[in-house]
C-alpha positions in Angstrom: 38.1 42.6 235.8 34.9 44.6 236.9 35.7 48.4 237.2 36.4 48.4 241.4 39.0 45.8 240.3 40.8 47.8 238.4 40.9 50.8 240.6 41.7 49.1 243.6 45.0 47.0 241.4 46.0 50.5 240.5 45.9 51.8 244.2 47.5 48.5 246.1 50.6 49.9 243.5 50.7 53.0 245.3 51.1 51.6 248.5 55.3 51.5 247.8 55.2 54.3 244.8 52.9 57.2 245.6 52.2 56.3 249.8 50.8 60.0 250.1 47.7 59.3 247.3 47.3 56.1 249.0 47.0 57.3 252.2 44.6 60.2 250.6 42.6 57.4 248.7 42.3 55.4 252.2 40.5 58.5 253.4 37.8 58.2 251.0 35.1 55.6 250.4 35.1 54.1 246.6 31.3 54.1 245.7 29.9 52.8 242.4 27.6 55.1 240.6 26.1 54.4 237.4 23.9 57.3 237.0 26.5 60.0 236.8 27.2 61.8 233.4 31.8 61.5 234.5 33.7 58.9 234.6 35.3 59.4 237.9 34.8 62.0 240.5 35.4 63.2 244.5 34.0 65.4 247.2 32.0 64.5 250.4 34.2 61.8 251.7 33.5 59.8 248.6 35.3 58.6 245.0 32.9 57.7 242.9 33.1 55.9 239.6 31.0 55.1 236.7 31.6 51.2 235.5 29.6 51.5 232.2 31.9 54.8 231.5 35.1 53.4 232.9 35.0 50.1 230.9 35.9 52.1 227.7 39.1 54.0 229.4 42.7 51.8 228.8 44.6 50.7 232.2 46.7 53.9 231.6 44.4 56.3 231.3 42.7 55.0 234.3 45.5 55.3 236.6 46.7 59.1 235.2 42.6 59.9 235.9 43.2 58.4 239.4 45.8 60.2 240.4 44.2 63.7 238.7 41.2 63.1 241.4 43.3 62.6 244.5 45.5 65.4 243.5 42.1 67.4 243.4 41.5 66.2 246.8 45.4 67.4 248.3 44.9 70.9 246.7 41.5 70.9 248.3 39.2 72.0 245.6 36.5 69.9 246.1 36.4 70.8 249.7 37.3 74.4 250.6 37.8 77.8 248.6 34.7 77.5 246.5 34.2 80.3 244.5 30.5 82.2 244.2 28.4 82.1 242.2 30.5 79.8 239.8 29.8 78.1 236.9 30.4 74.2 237.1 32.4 74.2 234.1 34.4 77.1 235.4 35.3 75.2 238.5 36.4 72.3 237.0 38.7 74.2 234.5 40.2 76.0 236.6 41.3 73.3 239.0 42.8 71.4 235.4 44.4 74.8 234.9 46.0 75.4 238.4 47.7 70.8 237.9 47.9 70.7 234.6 51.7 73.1 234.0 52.8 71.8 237.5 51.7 67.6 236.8 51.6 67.2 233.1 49.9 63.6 232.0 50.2 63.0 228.2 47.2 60.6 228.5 44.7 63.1 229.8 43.4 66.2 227.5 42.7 68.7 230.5 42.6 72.4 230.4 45.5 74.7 230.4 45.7 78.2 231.1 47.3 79.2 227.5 44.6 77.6 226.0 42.5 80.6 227.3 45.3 83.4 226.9 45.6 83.0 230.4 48.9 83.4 232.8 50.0 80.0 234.2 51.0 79.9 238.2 47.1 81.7 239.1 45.4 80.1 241.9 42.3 78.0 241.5 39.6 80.9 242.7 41.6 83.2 240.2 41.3 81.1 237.5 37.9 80.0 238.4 36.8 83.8 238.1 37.8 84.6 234.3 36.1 81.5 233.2 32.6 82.5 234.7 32.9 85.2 233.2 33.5 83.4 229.8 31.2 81.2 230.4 28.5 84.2 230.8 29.7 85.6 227.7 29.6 82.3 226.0 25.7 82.1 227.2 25.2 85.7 226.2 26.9 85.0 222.5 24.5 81.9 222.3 21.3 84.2 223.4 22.4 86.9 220.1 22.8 83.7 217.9 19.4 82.5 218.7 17.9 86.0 218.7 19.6 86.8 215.2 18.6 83.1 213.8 14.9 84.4 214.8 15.0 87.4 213.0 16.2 85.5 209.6 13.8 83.1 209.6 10.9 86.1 209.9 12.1 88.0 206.8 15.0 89.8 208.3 17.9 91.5 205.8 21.3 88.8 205.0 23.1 91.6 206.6 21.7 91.8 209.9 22.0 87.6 210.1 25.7 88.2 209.2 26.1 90.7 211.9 24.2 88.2 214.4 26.8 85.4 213.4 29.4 87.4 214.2 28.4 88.2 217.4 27.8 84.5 218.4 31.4 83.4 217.6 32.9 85.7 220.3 35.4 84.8 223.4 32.3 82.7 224.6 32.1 79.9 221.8 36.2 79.6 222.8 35.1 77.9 225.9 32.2 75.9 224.6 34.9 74.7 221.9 37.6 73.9 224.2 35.2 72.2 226.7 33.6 70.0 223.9 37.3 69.8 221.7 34.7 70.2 219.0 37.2 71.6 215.9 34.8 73.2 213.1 31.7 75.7 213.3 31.2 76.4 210.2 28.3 75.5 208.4 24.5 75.4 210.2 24.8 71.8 210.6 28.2 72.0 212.3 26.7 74.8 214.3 24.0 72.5 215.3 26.7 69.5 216.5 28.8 71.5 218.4 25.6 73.5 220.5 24.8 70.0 221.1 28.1 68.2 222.2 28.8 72.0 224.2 25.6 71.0 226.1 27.0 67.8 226.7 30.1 69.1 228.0 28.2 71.4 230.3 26.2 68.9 231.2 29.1 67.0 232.2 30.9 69.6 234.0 28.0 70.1 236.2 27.7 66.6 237.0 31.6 66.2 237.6 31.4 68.9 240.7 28.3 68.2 241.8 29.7 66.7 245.1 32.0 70.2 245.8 31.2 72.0 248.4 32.7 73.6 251.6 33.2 71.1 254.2 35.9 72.3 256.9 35.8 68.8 258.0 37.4 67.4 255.1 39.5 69.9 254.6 41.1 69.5 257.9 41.7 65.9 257.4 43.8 66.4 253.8 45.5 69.1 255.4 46.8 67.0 258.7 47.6 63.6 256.2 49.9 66.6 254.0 51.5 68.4 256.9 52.2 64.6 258.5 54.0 63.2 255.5 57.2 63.3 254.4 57.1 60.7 251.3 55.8 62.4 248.4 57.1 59.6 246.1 57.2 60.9 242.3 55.4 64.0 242.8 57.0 66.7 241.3 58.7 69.4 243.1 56.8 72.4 241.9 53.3 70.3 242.9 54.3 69.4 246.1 55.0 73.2 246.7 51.4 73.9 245.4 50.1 71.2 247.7 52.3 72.6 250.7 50.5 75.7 250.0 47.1 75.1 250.2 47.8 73.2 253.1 49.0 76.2 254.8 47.0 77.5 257.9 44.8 80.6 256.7 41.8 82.1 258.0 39.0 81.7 255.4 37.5 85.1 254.7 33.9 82.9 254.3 34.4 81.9 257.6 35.7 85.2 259.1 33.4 87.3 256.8 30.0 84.5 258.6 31.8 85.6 262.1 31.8 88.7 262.1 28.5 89.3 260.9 27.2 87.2 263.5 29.1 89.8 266.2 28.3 92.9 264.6 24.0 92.0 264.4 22.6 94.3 266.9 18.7 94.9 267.5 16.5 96.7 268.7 13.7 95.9 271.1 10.2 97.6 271.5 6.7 96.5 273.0 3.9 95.8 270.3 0.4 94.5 270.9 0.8 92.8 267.9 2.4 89.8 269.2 1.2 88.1 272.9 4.3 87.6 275.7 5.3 84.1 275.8 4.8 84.3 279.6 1.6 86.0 280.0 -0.1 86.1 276.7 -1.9 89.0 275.2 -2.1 90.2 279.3 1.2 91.7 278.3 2.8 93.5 275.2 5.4 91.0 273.2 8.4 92.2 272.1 9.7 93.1 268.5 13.4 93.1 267.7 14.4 95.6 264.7 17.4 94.7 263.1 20.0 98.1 263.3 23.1 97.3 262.2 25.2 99.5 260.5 28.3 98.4 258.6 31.2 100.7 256.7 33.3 98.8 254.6 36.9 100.8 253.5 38.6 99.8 250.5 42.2 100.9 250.2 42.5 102.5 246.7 46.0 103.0 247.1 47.3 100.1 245.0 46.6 98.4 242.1 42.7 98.0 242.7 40.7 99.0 239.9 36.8 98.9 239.3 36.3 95.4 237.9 38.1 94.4 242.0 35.8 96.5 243.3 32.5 95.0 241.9 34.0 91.5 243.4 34.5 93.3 246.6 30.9 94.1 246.9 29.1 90.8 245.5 30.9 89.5 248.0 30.0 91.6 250.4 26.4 92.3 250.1 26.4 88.3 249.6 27.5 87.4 253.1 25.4 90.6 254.7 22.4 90.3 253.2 20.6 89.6 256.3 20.2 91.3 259.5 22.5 94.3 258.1 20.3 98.0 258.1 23.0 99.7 255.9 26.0 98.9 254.1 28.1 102.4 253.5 31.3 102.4 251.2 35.0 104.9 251.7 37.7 104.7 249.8 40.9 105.6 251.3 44.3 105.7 250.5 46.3 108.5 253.2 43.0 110.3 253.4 39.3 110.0 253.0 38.4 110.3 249.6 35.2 111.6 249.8 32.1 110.8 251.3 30.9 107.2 252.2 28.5 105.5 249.4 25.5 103.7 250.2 25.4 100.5 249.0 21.8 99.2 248.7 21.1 102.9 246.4 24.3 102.3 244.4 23.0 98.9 243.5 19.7 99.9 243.3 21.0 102.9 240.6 23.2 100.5 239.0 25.6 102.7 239.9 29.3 102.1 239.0 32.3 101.7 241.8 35.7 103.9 240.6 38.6 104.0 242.4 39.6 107.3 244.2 43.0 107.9 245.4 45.6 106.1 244.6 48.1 108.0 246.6 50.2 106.4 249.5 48.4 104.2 252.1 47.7 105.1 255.6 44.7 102.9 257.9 44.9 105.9 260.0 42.5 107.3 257.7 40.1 105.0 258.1 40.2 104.6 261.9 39.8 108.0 262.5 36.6 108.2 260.1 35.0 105.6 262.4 36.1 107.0 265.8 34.7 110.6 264.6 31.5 108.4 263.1 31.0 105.9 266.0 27.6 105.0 264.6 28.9 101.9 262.8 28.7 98.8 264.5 31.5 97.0 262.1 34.3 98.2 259.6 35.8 96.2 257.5 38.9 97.2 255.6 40.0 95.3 252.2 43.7 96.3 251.5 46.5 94.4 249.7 48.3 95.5 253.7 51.3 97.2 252.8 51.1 100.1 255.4 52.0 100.5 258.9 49.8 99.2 261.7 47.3 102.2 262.7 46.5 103.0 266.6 43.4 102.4 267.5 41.2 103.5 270.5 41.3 100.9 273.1 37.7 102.5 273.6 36.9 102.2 270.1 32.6 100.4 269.9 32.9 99.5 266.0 34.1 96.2 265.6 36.9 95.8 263.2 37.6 92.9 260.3 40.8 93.1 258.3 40.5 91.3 254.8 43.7 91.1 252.7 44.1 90.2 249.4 48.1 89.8 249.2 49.2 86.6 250.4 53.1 87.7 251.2 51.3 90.9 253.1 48.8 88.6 254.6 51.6 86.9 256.3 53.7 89.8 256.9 51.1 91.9 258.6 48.8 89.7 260.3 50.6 89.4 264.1 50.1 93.0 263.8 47.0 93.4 263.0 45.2 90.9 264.6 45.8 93.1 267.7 43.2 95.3 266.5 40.6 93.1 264.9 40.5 89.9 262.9 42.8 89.3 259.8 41.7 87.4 257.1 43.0 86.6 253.7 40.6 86.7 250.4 42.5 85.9 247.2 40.4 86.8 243.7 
């Protein structure tokens, strides 16, 4: 049997077994491609398979691959809650990570989260996070082997190659090692094989989520086939409870975060010579808009939020309000002000480090009252983990407000409360 064959005589058996992956397979369209580096792989509406690649996998191994892919698909991470900036390897180990302790299949060697010294029961974006940052460490060890190998081979001392050894066999090489399931690294030639079958691997990842991206569309349609089921056929309990949950109805904070912007831009308008009226020509002064806006973002140090949060905060951040936005100040609060706002763009520009200030109780009065005594601000967002009672604010009040939490329980808890003042969103990291 060609490839297709195969895969569609392991699906029709779904149709009485596992109706809800057959119904999610149904949604997609099964599309031969032989150029791709994987096997098997989903996003954009598609499955798509490799036939040269798939001919070597046995009938069981196929099917436990098939049903990996369309669990992918149910927890939606080829579709929604991509993290930035992410490394492609990242992103595919941590989705192994988040079904791999909840839907164990002996056939298939995928990631776990022990394997990393990681907790199990993260969430995808969490897990997704720690391995970029492997991943860059792995790059950076790999940088210090090469520089060290350099310095050898021009005359350097046999202790400074030992020392630049060292350094390339840090947390980094973990990942490359897992990723490749080479098992030795010890002589150069060894060394050589596994840099090569690690570029593979990387290689491979890459390819394997190259069709992942945000697409609300798609994500829409999993989430009505999983909220209009109620055969789940041999899933296991604590997967369908994962499943249930990323089903749930949140407001992304991409999409809140892209919104909100798009309120807050105000500009400014003044006559110029420079440019000819599109009514009247250069018989008239054109118009020239200056972008003005100013936005104060108030992180609630109250809690557990510690500097290495705080950095994420502000890629993010600066990330979504590149454009448009004349200045980007930062207060901490926790029940008072601490201190004076911070200015982003010069922080970043003096590589300046973020450290929390506070951590006393928590009160969003604080942070209300800043802006109603500073109305210059055109939008305030506050990140909090929203254990604190709902503040009063001005029914005047000009700045726009944008609540982002990052506690899931207080998300829910808290959010018919305070979408009375502003929009709620929730940002998990």
């Amino acid at each position: 049997m060609t490839a297709r064959e195969r895969i569609q005589q392991e699906v029709e058996q779904w149709f009485l077994t596992e109706p809800l992956l057959f119904t999610v397979y149904c949604s997609h369209r099964l599309t031969m491609n032989p150029n791709m580096l994987c096997a098997l792989r989903t996003g954009q509406g598609r499955i798509e398979y490799n036939p040269t690649l798939l001919d070597a996998v046995q009938d069981h191994v196929l099917s436990a691959m098939l049903k990996v892919e369309i669990i992918r698909i149910l927890l939606q991470h080829p579709y929604a809650r991509q993290p930035l900036g992410c490394h492609p390897m990242a992103k595919h180990m941590a989705s192994d990570m988040v079904i791999s302790p909840a839907y164990q299949l002996v056939w298939l060697n995928m990631a776990n989260p022990q394997d990393f010294d990681l907790p199990e029961g993260q969430h995808y974006e969490w897990y997704a996070l720690r391995l970029n940052e492997m991943v860059k460490e792995m790059a950076d060890s790999s940088s210090d082997s090469d520089d060290s190998s350099n310095d050898s081979s021009s005359g350097q001392t046999a202790a400074s190659e030992e020392r630049g050894e060292s350094k390339g066999d840090t947390g980094g090489s973990r990942v490359s090692r897992s990723a490749s399931d080479s098992s030795d690294t010890s002589g150069p030639s060894d060394t050589s094989a596994s840099s090569d079958t690690s570029a593979s691997s990387a290689s491979s990842d890459s390819d394997y989520t190259a069709l992942w991206e945000e697409d609300a569309f798609q994500a829409r349609q999993v989430t009505d086939i999983i909220q209009g089921t109620t055969q789940w056929g041999t899933m296991p309990g604590c997967m369908v409870e994962l499943i249930k949950k990323a089903a749930e109805g949140k407001i992304d904070y991409r999409g809140a975060l892209r919104s909100f912007r798009a309120s807050i831009l105000s500009q400014k308008r003044r006559l110029t010579r420079m440019r000819p009226s599109r009514r009247f020509g250069f018989e008239q002064m054109g118009s020239h808009y200056d972008f003005t806006t100013r936005l104060l973002v108030a992180i609630d140090t109250s809690g557990s939020v510690g500097s290495e949060e705080l950095g994420r905060y502000f890629r993010i951040i600066t990330t979504f309000f590149k454009y448009g936005i004349q200045e980007i100040d930062v207060l901490m609060f926790d029940a008072d002000v601490q201190g004076k706002p911070i200015k982003l763009n010069e922080a970043k520009k003096n590589k300046q480090e973020f450290k929390a200030q506070g951590r006393g109780g928590t009160d969003f009065q604080a942070a209300i009252d800043y802006v109603r005594e500073n109305p210059n601000y055109d939008g305030l967002i506050i990140i909090t983990d929203g254990y604190a009672p709902t503040p009063e604010v001005p029914p005047l009040l000009r700045t726009k407000l944008l609540w982002v939490i990052d506690n899931e329980s207080s998300y829910r808890h808290h959010y018919e409360s305070l979408r009375k003042t502003g929009r709620v969103c929730l940002m998990q990291l």
